[in-house]
PyMOL Python script that loads the backbone (N, CA, C, O; Angstrom):
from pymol import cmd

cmd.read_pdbstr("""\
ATOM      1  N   UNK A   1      82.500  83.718 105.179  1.00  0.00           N
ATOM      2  CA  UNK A   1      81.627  84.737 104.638  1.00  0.00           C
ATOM      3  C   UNK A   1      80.195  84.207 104.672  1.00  0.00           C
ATOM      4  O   UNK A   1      79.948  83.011 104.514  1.00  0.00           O
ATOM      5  N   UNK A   2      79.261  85.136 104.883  1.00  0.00           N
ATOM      6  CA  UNK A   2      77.846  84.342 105.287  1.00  0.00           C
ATOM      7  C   UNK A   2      77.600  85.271 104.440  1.00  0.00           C
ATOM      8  O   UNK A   2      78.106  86.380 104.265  1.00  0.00           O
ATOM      9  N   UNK A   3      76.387  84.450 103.692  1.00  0.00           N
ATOM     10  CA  UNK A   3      75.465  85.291 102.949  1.00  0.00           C
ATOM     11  C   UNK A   3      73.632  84.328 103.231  1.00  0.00           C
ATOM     12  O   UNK A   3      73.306  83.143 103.166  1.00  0.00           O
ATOM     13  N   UNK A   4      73.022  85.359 103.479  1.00  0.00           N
ATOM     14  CA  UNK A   4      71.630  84.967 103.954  1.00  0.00           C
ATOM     15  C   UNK A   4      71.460  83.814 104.289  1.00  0.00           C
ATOM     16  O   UNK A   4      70.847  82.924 103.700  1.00  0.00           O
ATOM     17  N   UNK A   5      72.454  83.783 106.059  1.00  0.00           N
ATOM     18  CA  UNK A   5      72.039  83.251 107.031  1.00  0.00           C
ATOM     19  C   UNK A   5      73.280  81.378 106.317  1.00  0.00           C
ATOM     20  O   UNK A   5      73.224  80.419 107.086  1.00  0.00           O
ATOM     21  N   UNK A   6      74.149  81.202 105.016  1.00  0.00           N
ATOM     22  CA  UNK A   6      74.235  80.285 104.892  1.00  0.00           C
ATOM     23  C   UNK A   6      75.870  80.502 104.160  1.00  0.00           C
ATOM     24  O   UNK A   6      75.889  81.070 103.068  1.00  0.00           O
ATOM     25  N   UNK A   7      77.049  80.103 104.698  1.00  0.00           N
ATOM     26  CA  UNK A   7      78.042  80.247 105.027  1.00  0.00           C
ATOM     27  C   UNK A   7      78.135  79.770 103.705  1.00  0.00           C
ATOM     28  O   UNK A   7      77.158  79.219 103.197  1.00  0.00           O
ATOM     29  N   UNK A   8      79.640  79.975 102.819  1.00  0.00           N
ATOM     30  CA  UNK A   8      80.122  79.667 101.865  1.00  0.00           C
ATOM     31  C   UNK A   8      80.904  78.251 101.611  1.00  0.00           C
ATOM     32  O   UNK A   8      81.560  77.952 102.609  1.00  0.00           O
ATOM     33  N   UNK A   9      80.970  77.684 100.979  1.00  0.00           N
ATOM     34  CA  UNK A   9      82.468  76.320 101.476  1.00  0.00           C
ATOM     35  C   UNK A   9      82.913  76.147 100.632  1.00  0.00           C
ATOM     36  O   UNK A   9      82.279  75.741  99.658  1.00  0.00           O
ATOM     37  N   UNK A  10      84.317  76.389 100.602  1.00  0.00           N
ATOM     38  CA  UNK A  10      85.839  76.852  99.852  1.00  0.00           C
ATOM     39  C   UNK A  10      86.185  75.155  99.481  1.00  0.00           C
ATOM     40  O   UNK A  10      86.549  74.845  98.347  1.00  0.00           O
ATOM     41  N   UNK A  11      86.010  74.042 100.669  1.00  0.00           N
ATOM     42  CA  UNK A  11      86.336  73.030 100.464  1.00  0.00           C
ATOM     43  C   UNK A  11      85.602  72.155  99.227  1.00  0.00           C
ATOM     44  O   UNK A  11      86.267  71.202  98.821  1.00  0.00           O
ATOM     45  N   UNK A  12      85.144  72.235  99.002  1.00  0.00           N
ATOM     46  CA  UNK A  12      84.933  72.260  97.178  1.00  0.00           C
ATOM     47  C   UNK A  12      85.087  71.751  96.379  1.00  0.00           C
ATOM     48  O   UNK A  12      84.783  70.736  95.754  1.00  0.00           O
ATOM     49  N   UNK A  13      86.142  73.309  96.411  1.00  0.00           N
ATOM     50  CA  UNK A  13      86.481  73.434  95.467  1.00  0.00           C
ATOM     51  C   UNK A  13      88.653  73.580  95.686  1.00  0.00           C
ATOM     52  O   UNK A  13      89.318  73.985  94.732  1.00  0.00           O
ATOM     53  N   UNK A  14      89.141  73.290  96.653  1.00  0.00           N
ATOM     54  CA  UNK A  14      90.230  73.190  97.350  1.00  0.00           C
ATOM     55  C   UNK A  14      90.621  71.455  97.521  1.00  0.00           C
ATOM     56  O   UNK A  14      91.699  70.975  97.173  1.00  0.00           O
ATOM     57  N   UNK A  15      89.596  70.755  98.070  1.00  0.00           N
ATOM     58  CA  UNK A  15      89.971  69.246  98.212  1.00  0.00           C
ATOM     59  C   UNK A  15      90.670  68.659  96.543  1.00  0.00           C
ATOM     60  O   UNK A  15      91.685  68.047  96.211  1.00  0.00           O
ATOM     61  N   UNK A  16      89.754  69.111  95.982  1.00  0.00           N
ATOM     62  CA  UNK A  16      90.625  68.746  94.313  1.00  0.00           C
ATOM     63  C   UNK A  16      91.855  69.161  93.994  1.00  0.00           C
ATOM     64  O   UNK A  16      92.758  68.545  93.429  1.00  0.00           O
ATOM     65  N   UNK A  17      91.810  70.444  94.469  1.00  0.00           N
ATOM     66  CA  UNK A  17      93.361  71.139  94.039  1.00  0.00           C
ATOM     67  C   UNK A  17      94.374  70.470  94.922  1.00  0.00           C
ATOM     68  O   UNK A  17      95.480  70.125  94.507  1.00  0.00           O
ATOM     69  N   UNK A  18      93.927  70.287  96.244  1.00  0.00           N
ATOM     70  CA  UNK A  18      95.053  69.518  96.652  1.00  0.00           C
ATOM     71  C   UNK A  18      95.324  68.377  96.509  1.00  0.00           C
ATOM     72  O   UNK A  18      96.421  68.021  96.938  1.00  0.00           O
ATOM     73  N   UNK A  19      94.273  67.172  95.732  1.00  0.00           N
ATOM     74  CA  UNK A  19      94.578  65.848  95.482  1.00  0.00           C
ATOM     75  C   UNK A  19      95.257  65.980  94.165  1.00  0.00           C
ATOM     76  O   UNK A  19      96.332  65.396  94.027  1.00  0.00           O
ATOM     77  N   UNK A  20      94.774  66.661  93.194  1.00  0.00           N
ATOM     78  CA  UNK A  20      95.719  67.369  91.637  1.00  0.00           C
ATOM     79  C   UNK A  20      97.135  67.899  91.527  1.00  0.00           C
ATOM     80  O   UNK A  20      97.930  67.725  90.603  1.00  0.00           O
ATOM     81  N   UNK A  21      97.348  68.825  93.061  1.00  0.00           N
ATOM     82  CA  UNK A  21      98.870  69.146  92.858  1.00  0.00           C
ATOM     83  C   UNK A  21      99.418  68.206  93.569  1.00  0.00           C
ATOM     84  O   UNK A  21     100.517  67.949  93.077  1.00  0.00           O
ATOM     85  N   UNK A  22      99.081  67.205  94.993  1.00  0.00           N
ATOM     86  CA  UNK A  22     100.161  66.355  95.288  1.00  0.00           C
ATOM     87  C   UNK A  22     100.523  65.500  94.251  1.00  0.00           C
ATOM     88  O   UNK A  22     101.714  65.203  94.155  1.00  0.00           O
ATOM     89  N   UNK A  23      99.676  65.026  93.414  1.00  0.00           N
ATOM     90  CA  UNK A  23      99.697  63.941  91.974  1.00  0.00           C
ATOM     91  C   UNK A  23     100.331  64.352  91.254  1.00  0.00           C
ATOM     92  O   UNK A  23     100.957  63.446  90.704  1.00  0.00           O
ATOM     93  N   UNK A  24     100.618  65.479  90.812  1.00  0.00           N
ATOM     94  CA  UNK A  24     101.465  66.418  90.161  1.00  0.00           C
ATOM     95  C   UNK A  24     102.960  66.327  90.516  1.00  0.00           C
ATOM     96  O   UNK A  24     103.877  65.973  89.775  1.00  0.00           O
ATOM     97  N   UNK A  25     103.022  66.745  91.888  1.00  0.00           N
ATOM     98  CA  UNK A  25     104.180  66.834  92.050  1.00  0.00           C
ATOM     99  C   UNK A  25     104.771  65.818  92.415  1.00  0.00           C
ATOM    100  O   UNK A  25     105.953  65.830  92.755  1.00  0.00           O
ATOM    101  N   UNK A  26     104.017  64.754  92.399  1.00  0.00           N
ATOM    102  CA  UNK A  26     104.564  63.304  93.019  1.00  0.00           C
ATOM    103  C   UNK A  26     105.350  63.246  91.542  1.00  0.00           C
ATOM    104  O   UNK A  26     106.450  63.745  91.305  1.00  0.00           O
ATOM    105  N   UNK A  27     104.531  62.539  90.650  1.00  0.00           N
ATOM    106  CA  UNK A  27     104.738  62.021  88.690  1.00  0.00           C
ATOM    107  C   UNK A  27     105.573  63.459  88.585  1.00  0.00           C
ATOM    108  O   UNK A  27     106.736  63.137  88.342  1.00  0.00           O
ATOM    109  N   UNK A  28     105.491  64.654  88.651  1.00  0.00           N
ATOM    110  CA  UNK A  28     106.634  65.544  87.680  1.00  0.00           C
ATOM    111  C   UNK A  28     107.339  65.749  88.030  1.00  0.00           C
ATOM    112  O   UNK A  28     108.317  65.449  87.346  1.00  0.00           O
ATOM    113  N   UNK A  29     107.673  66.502  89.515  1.00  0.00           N
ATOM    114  CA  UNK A  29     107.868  66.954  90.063  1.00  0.00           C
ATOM    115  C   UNK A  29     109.721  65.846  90.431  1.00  0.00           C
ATOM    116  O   UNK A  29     110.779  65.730  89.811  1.00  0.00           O
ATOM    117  N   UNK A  30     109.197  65.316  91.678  1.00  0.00           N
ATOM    118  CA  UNK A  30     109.591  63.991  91.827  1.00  0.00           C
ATOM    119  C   UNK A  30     110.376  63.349  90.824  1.00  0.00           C
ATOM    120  O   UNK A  30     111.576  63.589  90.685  1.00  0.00           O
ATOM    121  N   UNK A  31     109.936  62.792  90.339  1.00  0.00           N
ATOM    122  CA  UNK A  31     110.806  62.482  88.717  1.00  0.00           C
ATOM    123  C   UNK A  31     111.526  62.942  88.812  1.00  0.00           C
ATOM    124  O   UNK A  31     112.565  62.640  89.398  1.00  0.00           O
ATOM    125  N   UNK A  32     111.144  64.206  88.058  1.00  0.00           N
ATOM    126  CA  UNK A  32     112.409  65.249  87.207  1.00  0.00           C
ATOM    127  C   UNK A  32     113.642  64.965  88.309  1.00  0.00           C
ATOM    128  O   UNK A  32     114.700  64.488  87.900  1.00  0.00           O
ATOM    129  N   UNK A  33     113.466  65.259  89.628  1.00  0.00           N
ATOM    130  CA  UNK A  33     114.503  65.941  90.482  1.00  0.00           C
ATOM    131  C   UNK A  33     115.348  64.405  90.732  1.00  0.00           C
ATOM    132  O   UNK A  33     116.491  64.421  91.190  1.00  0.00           O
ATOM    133  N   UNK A  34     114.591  62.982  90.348  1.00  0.00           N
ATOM    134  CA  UNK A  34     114.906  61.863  90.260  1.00  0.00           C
ATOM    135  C   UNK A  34     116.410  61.875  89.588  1.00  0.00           C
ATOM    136  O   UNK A  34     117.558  61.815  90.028  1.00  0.00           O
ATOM    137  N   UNK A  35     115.689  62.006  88.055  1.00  0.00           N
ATOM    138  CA  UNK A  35     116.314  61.800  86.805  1.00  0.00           C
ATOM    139  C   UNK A  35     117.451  62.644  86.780  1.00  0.00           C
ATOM    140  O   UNK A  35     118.302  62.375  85.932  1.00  0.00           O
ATOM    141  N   UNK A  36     117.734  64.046  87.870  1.00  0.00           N
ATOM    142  CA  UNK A  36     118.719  64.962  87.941  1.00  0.00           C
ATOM    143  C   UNK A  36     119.536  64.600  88.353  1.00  0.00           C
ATOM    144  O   UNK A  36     120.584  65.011  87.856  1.00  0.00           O
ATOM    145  N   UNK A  37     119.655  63.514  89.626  1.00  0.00           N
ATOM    146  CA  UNK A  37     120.218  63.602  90.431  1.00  0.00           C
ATOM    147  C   UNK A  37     119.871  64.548  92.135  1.00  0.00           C
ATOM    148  O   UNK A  37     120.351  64.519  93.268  1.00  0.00           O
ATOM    149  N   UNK A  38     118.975  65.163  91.552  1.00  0.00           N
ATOM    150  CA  UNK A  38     118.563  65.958  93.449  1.00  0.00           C
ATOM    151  C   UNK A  38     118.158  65.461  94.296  1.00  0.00           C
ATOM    152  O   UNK A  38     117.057  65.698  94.794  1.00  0.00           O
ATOM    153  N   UNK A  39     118.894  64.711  94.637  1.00  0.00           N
ATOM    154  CA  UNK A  39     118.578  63.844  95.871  1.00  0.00           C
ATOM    155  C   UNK A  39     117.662  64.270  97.141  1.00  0.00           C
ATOM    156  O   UNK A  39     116.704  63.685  97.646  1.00  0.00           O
ATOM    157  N   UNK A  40     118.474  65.844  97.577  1.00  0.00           N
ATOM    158  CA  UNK A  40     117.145  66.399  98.688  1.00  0.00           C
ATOM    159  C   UNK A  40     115.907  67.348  98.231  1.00  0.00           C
ATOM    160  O   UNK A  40     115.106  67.762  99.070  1.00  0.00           O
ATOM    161  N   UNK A  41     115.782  67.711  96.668  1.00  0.00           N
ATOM    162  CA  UNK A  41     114.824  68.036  96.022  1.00  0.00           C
ATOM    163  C   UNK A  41     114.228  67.128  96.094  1.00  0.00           C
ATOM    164  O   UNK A  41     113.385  67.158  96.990  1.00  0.00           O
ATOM    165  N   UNK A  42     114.289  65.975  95.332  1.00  0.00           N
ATOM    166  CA  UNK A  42     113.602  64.776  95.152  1.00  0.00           C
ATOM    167  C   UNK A  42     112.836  64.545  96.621  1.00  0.00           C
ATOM    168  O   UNK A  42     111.666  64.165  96.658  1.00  0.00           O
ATOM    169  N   UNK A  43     113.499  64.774  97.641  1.00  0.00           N
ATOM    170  CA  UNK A  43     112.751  64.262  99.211  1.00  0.00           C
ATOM    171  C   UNK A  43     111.901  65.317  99.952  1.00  0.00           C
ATOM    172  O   UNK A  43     111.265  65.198 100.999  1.00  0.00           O
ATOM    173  N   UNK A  44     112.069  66.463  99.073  1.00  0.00           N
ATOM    174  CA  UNK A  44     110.847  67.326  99.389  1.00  0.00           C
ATOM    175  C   UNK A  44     110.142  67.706  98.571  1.00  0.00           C
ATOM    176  O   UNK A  44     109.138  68.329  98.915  1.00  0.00           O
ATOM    177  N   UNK A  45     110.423  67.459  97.146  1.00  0.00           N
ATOM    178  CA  UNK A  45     109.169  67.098  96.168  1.00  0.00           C
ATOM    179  C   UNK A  45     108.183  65.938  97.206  1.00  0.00           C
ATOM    180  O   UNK A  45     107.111  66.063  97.798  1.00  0.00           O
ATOM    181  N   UNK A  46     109.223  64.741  97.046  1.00  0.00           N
ATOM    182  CA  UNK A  46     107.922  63.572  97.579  1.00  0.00           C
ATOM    183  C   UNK A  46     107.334  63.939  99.140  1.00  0.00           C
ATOM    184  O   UNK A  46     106.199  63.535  99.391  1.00  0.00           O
ATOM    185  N   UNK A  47     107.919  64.537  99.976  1.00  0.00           N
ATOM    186  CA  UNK A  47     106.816  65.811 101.506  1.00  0.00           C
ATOM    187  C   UNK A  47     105.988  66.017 100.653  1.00  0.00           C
ATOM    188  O   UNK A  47     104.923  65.405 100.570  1.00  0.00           O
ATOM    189  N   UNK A  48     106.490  67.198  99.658  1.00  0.00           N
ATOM    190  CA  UNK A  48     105.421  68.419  99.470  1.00  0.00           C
ATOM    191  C   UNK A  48     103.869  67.436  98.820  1.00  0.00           C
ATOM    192  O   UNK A  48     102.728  67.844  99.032  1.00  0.00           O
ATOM    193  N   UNK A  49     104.141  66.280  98.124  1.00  0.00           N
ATOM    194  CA  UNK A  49     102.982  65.973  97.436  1.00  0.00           C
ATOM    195  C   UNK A  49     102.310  64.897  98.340  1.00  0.00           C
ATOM    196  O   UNK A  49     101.128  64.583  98.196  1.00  0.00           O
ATOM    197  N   UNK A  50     103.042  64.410  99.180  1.00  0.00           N
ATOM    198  CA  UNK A  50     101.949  63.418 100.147  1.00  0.00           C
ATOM    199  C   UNK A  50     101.759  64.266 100.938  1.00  0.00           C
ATOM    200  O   UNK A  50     100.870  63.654 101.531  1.00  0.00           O
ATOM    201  N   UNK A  51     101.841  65.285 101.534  1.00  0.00           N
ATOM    202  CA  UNK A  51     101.510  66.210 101.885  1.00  0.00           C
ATOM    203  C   UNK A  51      99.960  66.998 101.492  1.00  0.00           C
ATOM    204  O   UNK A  51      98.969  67.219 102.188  1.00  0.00           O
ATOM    205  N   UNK A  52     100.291  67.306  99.976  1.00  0.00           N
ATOM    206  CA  UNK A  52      99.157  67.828 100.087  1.00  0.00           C
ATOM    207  C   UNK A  52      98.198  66.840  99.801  1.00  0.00           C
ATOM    208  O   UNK A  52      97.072  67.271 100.050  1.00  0.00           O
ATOM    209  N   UNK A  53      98.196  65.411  99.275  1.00  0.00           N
ATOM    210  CA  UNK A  53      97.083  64.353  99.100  1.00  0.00           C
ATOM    211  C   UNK A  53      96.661  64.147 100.886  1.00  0.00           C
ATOM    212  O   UNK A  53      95.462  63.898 101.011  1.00  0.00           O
ATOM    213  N   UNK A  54      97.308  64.201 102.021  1.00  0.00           N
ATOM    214  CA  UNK A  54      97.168  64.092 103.189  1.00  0.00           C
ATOM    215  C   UNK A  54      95.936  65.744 103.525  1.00  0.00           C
ATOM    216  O   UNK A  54      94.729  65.815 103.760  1.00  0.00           O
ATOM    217  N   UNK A  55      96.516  66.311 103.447  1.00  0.00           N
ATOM    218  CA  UNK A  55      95.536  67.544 103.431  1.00  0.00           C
ATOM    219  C   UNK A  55      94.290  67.131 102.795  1.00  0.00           C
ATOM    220  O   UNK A  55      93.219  67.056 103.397  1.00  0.00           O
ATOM    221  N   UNK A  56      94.510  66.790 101.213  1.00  0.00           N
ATOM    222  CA  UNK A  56      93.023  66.646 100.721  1.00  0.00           C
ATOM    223  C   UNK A  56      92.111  65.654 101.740  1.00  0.00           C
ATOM    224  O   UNK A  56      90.979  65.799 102.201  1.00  0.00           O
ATOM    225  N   UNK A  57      92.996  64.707 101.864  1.00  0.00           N
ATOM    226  CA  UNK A  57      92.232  63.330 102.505  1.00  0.00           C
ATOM    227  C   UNK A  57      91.227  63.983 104.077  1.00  0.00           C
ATOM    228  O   UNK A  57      90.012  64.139 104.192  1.00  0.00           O
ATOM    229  N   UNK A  58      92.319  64.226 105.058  1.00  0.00           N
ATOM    230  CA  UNK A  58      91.740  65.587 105.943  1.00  0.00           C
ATOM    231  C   UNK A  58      90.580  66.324 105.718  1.00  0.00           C
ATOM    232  O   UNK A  58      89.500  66.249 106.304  1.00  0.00           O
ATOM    233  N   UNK A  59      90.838  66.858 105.040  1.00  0.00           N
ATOM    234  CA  UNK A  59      89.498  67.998 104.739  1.00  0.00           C
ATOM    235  C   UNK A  59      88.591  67.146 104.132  1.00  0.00           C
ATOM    236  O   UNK A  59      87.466  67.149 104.631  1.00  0.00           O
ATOM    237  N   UNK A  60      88.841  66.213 102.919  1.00  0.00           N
ATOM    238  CA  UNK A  60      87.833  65.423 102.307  1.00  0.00           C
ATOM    239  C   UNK A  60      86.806  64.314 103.446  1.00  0.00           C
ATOM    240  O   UNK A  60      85.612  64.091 103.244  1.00  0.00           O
ATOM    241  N   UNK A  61      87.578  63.762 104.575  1.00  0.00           N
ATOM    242  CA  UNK A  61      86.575  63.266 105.600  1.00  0.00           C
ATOM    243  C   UNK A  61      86.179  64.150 106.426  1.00  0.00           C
ATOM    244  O   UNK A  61      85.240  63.717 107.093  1.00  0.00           O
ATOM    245  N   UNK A  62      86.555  65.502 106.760  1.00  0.00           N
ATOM    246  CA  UNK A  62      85.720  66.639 107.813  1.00  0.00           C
ATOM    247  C   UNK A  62      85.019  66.909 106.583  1.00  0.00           C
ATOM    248  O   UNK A  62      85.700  67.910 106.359  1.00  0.00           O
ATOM    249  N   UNK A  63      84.452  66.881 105.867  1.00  0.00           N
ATOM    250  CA  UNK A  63      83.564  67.309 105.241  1.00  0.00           C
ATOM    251  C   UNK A  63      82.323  66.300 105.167  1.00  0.00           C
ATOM    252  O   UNK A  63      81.166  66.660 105.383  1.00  0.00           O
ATOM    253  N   UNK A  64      82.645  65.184 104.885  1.00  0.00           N
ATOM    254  CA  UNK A  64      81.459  64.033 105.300  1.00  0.00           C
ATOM    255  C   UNK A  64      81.573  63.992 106.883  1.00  0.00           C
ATOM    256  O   UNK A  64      80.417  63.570 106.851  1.00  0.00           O
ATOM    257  N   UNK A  65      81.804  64.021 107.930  1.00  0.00           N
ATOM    258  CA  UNK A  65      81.688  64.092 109.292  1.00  0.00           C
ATOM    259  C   UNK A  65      80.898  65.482 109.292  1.00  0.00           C
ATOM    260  O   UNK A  65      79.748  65.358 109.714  1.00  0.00           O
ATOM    261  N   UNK A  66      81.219  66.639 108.953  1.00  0.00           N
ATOM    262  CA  UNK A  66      79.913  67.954 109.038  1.00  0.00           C
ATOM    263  C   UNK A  66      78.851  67.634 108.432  1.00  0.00           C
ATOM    264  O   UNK A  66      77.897  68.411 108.404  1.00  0.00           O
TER     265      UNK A  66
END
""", "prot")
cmd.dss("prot")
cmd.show_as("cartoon", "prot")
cmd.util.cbc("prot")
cmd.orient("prot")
């Protein structure tokens, strides 16, 4: 979205959310499905949250490289 001539940037306010929920779901997430017994929960809890700290990291150096 451009507004007078000077584009908006979402990354922001997005690089946090994704370093906050992989951390999240690493410590709660993770755990919990630990402490259950969910063995293949537990292994896509721990994807889903290095996952999104990998995303943040991504976007967090294209943003110092622009």
């Amino acid at each position: 979205m451009t507004i007078f001539g000077q584009g908006v940037n979402y990354y922001a306010f997005s690089i946090p959310i994704w370093f906050l929920g992989g951390m999240l779901v690493l410590l709660v997430d993770a755990r919990r499905c630990k402490m259950a017994g969910q063995r293949k929960d537990e292994r896509f809890a721990r994807f889903a949250g290095w996952l999104n700290i990998a995303l943040g990291v991504i976007f967090l150096v294209r943003e110092w490289a622009v």
